[in-house]
NUTI-795072 format. One record per residue (C-alpha): chain; x, y, z. Coordinates in pm, 1 decimal, padded with zeros to 6 digits. Layout:
<recs>
{mol=A&x=X&y=Y&z=Z};
...
</recs>
This chain:
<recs>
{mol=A&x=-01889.6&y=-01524.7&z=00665.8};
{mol=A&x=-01655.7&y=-01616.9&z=00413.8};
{mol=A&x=-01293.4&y=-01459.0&z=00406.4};
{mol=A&x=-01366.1&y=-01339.6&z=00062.3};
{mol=A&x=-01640.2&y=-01110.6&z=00166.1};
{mol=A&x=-01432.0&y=-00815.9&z=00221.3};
{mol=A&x=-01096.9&y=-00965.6&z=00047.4};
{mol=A&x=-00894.2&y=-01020.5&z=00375.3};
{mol=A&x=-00548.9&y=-01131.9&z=00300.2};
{mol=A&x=-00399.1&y=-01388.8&z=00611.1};
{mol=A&x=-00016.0&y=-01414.9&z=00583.8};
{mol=A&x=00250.3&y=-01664.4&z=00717.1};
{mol=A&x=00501.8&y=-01571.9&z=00974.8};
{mol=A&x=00756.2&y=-01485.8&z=00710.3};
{mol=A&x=00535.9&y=-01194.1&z=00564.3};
{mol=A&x=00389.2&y=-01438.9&z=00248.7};
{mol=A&x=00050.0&y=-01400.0&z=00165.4};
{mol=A&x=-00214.6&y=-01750.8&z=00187.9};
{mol=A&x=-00366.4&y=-01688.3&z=-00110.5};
{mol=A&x=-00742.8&y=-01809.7&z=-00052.4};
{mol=A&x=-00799.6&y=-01955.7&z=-00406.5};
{mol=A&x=-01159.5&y=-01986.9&z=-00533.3};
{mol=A&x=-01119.0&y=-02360.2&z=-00579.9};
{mol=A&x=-00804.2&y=-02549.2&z=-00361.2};
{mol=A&x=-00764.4&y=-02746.2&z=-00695.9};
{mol=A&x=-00683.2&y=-02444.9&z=-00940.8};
{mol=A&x=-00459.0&y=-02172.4&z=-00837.4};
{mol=A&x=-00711.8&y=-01839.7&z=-00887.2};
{mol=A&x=-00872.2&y=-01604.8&z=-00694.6};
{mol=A&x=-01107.7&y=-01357.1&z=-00874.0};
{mol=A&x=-01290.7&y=-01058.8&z=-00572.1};
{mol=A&x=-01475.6&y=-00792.3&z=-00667.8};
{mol=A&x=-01377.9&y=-00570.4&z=-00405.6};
{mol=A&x=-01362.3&y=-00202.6&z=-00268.8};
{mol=A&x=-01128.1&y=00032.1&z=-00027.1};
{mol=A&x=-01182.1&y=00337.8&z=00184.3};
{mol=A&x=-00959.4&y=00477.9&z=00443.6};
{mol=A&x=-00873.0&y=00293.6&z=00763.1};
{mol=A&x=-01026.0&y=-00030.6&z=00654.5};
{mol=A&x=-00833.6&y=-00302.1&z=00808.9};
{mol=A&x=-00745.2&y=-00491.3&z=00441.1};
{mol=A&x=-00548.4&y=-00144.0&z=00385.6};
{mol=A&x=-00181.7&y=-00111.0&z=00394.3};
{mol=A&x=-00113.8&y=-00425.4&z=00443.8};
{mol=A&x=00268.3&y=-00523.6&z=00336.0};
{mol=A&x=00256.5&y=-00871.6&z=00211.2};
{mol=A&x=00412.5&y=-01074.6&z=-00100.2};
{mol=A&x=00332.1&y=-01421.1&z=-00295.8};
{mol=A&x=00457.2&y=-01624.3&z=-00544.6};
{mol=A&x=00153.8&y=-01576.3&z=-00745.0};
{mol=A&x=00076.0&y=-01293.1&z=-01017.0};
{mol=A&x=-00167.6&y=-01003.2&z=-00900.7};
{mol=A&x=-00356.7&y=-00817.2&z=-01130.9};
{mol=A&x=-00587.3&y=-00481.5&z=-01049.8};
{mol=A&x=-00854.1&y=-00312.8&z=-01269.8};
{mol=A&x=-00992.1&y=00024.7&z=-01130.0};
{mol=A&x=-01353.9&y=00020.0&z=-01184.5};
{mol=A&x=-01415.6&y=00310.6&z=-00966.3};
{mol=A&x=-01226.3&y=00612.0&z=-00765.2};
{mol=A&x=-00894.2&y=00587.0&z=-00745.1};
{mol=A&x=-00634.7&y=00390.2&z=-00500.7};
{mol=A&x=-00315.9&y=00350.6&z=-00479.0};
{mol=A&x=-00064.7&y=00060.9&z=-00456.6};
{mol=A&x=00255.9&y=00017.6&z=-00311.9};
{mol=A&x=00519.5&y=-00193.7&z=-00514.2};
{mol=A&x=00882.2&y=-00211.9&z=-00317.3};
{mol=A&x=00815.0&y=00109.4&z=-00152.5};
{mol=A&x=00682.6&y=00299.0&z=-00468.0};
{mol=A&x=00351.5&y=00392.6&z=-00457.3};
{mol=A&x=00139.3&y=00372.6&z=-00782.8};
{mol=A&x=-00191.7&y=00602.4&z=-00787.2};
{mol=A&x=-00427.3&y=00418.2&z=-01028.7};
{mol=A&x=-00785.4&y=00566.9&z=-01133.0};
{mol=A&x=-01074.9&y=00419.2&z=-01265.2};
{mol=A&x=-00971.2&y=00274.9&z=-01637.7};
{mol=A&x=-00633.2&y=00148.9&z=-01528.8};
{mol=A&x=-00464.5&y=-00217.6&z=-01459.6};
{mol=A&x=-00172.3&y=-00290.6&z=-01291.5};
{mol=A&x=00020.5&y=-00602.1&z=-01349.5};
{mol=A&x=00247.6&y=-00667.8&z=-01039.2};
{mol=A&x=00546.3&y=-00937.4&z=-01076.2};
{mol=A&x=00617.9&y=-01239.1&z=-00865.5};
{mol=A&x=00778.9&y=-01188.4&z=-00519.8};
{mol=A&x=00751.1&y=-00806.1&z=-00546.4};
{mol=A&x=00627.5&y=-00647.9&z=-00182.5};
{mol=A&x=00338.8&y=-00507.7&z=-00222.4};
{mol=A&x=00008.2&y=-00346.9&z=-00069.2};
{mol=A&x=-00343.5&y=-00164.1&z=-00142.3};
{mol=A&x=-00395.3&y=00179.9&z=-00004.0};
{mol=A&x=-00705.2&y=00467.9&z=-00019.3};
{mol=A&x=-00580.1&y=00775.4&z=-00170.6};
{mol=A&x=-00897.3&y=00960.7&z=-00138.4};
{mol=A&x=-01226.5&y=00971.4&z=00137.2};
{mol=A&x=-01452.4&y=00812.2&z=-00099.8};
{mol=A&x=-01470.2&y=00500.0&z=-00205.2};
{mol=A&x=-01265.8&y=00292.0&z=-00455.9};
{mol=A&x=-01408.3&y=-00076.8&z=-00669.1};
{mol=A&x=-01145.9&y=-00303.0&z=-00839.5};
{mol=A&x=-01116.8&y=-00650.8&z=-00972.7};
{mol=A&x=-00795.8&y=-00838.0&z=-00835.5};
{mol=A&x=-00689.4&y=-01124.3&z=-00998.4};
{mol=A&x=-00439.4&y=-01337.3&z=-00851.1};
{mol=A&x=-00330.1&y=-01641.1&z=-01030.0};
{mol=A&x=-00032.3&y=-01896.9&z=-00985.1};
{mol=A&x=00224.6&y=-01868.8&z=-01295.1};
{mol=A&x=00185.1&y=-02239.3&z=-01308.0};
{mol=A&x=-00165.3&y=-02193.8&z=-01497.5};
{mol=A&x=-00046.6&y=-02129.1&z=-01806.3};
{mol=A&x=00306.0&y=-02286.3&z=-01768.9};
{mol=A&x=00128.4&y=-02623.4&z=-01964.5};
{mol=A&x=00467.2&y=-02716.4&z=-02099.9};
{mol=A&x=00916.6&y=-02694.4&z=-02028.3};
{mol=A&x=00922.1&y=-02482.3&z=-02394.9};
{mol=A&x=00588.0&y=-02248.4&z=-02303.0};
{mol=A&x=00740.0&y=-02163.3&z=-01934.8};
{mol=A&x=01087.3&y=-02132.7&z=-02045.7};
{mol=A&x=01022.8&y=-01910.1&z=-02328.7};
{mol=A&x=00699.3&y=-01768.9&z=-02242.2};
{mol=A&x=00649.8&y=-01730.1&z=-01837.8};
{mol=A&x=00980.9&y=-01727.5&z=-01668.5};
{mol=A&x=01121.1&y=-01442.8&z=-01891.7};
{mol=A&x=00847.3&y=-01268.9&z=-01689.0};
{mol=A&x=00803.3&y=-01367.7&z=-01394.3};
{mol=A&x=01146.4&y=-01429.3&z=-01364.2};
{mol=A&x=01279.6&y=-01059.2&z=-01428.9};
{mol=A&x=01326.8&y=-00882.7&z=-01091.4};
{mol=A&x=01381.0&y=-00551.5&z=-01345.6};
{mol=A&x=01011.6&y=-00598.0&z=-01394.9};
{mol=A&x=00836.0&y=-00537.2&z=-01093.2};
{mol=A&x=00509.7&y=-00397.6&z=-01249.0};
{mol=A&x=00372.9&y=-00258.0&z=-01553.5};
{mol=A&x=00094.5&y=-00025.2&z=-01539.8};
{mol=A&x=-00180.1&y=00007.3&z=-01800.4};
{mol=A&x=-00257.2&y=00352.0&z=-01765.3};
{mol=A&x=-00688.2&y=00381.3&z=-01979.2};
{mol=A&x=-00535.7&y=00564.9&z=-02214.7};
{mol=A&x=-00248.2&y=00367.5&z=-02324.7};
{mol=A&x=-00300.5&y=00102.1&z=-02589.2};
{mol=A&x=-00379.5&y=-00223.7&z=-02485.5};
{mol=A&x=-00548.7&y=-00063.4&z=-02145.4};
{mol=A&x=-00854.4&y=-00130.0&z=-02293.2};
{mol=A&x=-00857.5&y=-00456.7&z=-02431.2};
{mol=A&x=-00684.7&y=-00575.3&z=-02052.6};
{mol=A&x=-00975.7&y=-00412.6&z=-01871.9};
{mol=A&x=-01234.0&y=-00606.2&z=-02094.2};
{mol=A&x=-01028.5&y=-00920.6&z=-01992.3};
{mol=A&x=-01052.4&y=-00824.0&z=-01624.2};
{mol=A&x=-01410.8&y=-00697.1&z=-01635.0};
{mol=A&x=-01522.0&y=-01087.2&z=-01754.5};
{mol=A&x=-01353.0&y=-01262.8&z=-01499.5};
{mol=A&x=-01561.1&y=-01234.3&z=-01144.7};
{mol=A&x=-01848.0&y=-01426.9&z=-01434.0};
{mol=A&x=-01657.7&y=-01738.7&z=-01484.4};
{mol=A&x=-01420.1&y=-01726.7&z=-01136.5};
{mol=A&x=-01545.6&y=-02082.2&z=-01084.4};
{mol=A&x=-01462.6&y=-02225.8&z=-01424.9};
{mol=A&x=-01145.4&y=-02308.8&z=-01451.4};
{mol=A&x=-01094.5&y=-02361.9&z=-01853.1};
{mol=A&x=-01261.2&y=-02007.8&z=-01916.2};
{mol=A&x=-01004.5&y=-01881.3&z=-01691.9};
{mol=A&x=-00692.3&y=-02017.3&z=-01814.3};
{mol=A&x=-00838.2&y=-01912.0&z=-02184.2};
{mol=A&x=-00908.2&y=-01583.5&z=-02009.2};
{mol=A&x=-00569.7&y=-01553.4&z=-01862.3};
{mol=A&x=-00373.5&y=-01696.0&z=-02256.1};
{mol=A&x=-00515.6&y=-01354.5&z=-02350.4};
{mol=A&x=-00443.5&y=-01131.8&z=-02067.5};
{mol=A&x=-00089.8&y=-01308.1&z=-02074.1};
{mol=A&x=-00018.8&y=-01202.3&z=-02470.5};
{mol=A&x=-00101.3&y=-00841.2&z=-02363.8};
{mol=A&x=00173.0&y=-00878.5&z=-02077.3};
{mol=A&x=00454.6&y=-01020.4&z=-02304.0};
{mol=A&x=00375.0&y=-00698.5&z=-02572.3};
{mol=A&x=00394.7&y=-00505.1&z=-02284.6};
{mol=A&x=00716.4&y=-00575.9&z=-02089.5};
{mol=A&x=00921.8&y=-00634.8&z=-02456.0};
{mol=A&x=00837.1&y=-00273.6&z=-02492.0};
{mol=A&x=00963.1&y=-00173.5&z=-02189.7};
{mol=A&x=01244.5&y=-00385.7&z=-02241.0};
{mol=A&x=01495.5&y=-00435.4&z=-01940.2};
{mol=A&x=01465.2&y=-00109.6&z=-01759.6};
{mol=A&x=01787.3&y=-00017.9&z=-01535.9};
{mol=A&x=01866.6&y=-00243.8&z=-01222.8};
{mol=A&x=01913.8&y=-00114.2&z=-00846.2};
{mol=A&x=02120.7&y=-00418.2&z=-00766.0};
{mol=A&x=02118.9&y=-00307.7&z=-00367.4};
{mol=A&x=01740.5&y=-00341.7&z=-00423.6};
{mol=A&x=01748.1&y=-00751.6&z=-00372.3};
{mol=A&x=01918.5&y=-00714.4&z=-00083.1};
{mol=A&x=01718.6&y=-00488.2&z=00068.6};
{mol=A&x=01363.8&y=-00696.0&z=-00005.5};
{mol=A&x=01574.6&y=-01003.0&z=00163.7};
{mol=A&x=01628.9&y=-00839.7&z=00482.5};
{mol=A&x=01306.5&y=-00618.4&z=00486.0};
{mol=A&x=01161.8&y=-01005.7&z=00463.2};
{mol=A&x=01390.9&y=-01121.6&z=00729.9};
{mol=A&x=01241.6&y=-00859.3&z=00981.7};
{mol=A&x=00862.2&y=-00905.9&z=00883.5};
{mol=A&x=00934.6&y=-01262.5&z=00979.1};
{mol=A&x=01070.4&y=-01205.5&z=01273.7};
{mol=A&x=00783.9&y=-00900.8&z=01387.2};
{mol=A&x=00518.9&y=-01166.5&z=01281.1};
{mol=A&x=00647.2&y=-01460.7&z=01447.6};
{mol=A&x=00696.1&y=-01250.5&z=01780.5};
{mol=A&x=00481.5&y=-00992.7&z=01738.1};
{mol=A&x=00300.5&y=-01152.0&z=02126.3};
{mol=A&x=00663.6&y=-01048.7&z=02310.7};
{mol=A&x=00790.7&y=-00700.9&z=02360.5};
{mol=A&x=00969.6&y=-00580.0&z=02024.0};
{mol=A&x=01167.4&y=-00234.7&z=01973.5};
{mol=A&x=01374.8&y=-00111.6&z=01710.9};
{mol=A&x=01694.0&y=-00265.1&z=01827.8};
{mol=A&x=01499.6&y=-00602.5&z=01834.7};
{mol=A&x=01403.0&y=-00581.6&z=01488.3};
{mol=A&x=01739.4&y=-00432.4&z=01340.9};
{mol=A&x=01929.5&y=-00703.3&z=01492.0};
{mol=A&x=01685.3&y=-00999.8&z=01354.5};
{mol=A&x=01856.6&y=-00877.6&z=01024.1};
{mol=A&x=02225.7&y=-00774.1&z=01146.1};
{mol=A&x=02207.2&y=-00437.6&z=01046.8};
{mol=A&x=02193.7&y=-00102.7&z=01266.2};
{mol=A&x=01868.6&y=00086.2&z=01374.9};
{mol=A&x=01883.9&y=00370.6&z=01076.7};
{mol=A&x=01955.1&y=00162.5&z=00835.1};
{mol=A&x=01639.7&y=-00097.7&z=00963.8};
{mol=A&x=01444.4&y=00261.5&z=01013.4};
{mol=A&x=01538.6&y=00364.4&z=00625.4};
{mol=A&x=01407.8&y=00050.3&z=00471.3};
{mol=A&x=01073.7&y=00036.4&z=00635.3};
{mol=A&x=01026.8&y=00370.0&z=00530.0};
{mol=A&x=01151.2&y=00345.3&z=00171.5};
{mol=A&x=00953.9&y=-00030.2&z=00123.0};
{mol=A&x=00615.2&y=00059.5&z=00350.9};
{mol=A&x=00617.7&y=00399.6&z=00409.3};
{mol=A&x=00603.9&y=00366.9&z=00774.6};
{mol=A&x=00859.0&y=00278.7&z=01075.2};
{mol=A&x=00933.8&y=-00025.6&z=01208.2};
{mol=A&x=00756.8&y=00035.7&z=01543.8};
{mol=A&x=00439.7&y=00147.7&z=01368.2};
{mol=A&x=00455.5&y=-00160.7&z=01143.3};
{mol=A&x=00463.6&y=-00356.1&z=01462.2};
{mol=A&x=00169.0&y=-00152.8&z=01608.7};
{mol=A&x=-00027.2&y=-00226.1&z=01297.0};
{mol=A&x=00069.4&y=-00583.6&z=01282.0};
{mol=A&x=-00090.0&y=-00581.6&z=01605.8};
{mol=A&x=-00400.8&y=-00401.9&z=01568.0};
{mol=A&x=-00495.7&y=-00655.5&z=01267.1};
{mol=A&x=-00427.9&y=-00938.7&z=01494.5};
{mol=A&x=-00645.9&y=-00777.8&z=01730.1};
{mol=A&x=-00910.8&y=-00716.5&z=01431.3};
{mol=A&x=-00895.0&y=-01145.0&z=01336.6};
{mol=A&x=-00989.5&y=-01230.5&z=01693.5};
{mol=A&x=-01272.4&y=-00962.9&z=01713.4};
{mol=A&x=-01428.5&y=-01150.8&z=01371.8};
{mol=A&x=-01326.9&y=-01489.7&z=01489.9};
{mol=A&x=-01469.6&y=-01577.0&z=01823.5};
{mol=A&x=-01583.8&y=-01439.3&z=02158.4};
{mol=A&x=-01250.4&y=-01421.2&z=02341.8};
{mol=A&x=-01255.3&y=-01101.7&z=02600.2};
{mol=A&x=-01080.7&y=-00762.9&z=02510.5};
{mol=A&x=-00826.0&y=-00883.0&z=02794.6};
{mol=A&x=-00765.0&y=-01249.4&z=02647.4};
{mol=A&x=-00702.3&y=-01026.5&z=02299.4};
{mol=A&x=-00436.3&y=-00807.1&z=02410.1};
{mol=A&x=-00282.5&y=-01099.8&z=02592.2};
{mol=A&x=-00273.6&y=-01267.1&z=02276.5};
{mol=A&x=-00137.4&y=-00977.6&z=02047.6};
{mol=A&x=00091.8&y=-00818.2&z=02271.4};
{mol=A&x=-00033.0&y=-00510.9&z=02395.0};
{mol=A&x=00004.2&y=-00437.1&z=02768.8};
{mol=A&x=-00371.9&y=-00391.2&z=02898.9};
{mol=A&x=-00704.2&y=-00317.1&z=02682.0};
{mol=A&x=-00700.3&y=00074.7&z=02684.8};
{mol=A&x=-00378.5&y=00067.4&z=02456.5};
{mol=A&x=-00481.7&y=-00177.6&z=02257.1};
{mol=A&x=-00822.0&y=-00002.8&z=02196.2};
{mol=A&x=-00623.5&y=00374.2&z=02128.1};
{mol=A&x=-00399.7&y=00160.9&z=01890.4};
{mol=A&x=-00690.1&y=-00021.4&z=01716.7};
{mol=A&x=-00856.5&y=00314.1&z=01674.9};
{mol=A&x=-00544.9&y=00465.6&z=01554.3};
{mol=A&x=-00537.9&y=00261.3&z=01279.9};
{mol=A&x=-00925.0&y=00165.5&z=01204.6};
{mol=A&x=-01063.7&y=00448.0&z=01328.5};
{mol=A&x=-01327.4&y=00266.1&z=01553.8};
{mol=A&x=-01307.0&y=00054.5&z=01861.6};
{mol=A&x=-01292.9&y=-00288.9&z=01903.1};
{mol=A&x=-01603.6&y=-00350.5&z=02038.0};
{mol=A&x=-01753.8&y=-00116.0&z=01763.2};
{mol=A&x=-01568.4&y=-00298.0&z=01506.7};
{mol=A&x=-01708.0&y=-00689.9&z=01617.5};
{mol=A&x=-02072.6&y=-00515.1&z=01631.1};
{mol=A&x=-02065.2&y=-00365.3&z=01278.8};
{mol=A&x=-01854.0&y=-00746.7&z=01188.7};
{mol=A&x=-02132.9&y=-00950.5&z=01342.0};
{mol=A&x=-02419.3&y=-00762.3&z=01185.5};
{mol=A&x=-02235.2&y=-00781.2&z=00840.3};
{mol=A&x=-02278.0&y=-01118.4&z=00882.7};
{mol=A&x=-02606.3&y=-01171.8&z=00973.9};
{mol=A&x=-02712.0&y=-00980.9&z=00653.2};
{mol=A&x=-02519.4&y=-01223.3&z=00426.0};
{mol=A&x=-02685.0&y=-01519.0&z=00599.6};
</recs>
């Protein structure tokens, strides 16, 4: 099955998304895709160099951008920034379709005077961490055409960078209306060490980890590690370990035939029965379950 079936994201030890481009050679990755609650490509904290772009076709979801959470509905786009933290979430029992689009800034940076002038002004502007295109605001509808044509040409790489010269116009209108809106300047400093402790829970995440671990990856104390978890992911730090976990666990059950024991070995949970409660927590089914309805999945793509 390919990764883009059910738009997993895979991340680096420092909390970075590996952006699975359509084609290695051009930076783009255009997934028709859907969310409900519990699925395992929810809630999942992650951030990229890249540009990520999200058209509602259907339902309504949420997304998280540095800790603020966004409710979109079918008709709207949101434009997130460069760098920003970010995640998808359910907001409702039933279903939710988007398009994502995520594209490296380098696409349309063809010259020094267009990136200067045109790109980095953008991408560059940590006061511009998103703009929303809410269906009934103007230009909403012209970007949702836009977005609506890509998954058609998401292997053609000149139709997409044409594509992407008018989506990018839109964005330039859009963020010289808002203009520069007022700047939290403890806000960069709190994305550098919520990405110093994501590091550090990813790249130990198979050892014992507590609170006191985690705060002191960063230097700072327990509340103040406790307050930006829950201001940036809406969740505490244990529980973002827990869930770290439980994806791990959720990888190995789609990527081989290791035993329920060899997978809690490998993601740090002390025996199988807490890393099944966990998993079930989270996923609401068991592991087992989960590789079952995985493997079938796959069999009916073949």
């Amino acid at each position: 099955m390919k990764r883009e079936v059910m738009g997993l994201i895979v991340k680096r030890e420092d909390g970075s998304e590996i952006v699975n481009y359509d084609d290695p050679a051009f930076p783009s990755y255009i997934y028709e895709g859907w969310v409900f609650p519990k699925v395992t490509w929810e809630r999942v904290p992650h951030y990229h160099e890249d540009i990520e772009m999200i058209a509602v076709t259907e339902g309504t979801l949420g997304y998280s951008v540095n800790g603020k959470i966004i409710t979109l509905k079918a008709g709207d786009t949101i434009f997130i920034n460069s760098n920003q933290i970010h995640y998808l979430m359910a907001m409702t029992e039933e279903i939710a379709r988007y398009i994502i689009f995520v594209f490296h800034p380098g696409i349309i940076s063809t010259s020094p005077a267009v990136e200067m002038r045109s790109v980095v002004p953008v991408t560059g502007n940590e006061e511009l961490p998103y703009i929303r295109f809410h269906k009934i605001n103007e230009n909403a509808a012209d970007i949702m055409k836009l977005m609506k044509s890509l998954p058609d040409i998401r292997r053609d790489p000149f139709l997409i960078t044409k594509t992407l010269y008018s989506i990018w116009e839109i964005i330039l209108k859009q963020s010289n209306a808002y203009g520069f809106m007022e700047k939290d300047d403890s806000s960069d400093s709190k994305k550098k060490l919520l990405k110093t402790m994501m590091h550090f829970v990813h790249s130990g995440y198979r050892e014992a980890i507590n609170l006191e671990d985690i705060a002191s990856s960063a230097n700072i104390s327990k509340s103040f590690c406790n307050r930006i978890f829950k201001e940036y992911l809406q969740e505490t730090p244990v529980n973002y370990v827990m869930h770290f976990r439980a994806r791990k666990v959720a990888e190995y059950l789609r990527s081989g035939d290791l035993s329920l024991d060899e997978i809690a070995k490998l993601t740090g949970f002390n025996g199988t029965s807490y890393m099944s409660e966990i998993f079930k927590r989270f996923f609401d089914t068991s592991p087992l379950k989960y590789r079952k309805q995985w493997r079938l999945a796959e069999r009916n793509l073949e």
